[in-house]
N, C-alpha and C positions, 0 to 999 in steps of 0.2 A: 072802775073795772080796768084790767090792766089786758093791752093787747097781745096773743101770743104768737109771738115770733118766732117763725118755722123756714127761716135761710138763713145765710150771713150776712149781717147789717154792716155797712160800712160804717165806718167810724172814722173821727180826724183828732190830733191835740185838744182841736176846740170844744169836740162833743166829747172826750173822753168822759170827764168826771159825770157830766149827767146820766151817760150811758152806760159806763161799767160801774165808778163807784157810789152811785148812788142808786143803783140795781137794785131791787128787792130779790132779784134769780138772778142765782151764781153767771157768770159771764164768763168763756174764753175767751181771750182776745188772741187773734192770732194775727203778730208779726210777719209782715211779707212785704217782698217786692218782686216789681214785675218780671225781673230780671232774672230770680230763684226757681229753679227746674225743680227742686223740692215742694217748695210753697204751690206751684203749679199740681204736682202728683196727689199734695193730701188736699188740696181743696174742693176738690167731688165729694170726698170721706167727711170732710166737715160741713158740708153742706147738706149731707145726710145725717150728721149725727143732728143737726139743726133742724130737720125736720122730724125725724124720731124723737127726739126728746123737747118738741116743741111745748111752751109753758113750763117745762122745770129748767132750761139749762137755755144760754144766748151764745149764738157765733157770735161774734166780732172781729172784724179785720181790719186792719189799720194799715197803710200801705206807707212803709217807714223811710221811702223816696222822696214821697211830700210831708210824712209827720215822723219830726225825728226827736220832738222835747219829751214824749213818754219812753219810747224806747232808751232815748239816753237816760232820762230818770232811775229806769227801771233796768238798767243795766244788760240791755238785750245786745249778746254779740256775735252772733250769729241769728241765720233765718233758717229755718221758717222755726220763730220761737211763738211756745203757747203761753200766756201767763194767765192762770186762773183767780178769780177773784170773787167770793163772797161776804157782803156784808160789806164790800168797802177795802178789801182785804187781801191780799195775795194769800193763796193758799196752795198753791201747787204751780209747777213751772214744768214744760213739756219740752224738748229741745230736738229738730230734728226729724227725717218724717219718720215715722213707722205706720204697721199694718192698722187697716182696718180695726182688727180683730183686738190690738193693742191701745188705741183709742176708745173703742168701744168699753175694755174692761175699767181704761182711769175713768171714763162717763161717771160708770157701774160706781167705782167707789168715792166719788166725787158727791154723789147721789145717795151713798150709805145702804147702796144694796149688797 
């Protein structure tokens, strides 16, 4: 039975690959640091979208001050960056904040509604 996870779970380098890429649910990972007045604005929004879409979809936050070997992998160059990932996979990349309402709808089609 798999637990359903309804906030944003921190994450490090070390937990990445068990936690995102070997996810059975798609996984955001959201790129931040402490620093970024952006990453501060949408992290309410994605702490809600983690609780509304608890058991299909995971926040993940990775705080890219102490974990810098995915972000540099994955070529993240600016914050607050999303990189989505199912199956193991990158599948969509978010850059930047925006609304609520704009989050909400990549959820929607992330989700195939």
């Amino acid at each position: 039975m798999q637990t359903v996870i309804d906030q944003p779970v921190q994450i490090s380098d070390a937990s990445f690959e068990t936690q995102v890429l070997q996810s059975d649910t798609p996984v955001i990972v959201d790129f931040w640091a402490p620093w970024c007045v952006h990453c501060r604005v949408i992290a309410p929004i994605l702490a809600k979208l983690a609780q509304r879409y608890a058991g299909e979809i995971v926040v993940a936050k990775i705080n890219t001050d102490e974990d810098v070997q995915y972000a540099s992998r994955l070529g993240v160059r600016g914050l607050p960056t999303m990189v989505v990932f199912q199956h193991g996979q990158e599948v969509d990349r978010w850059i930047g904040a925006m609304s609520e309402a704009a989050f909400e709808q990549r959820v929607q089609r992330l989700l195939g509604r």
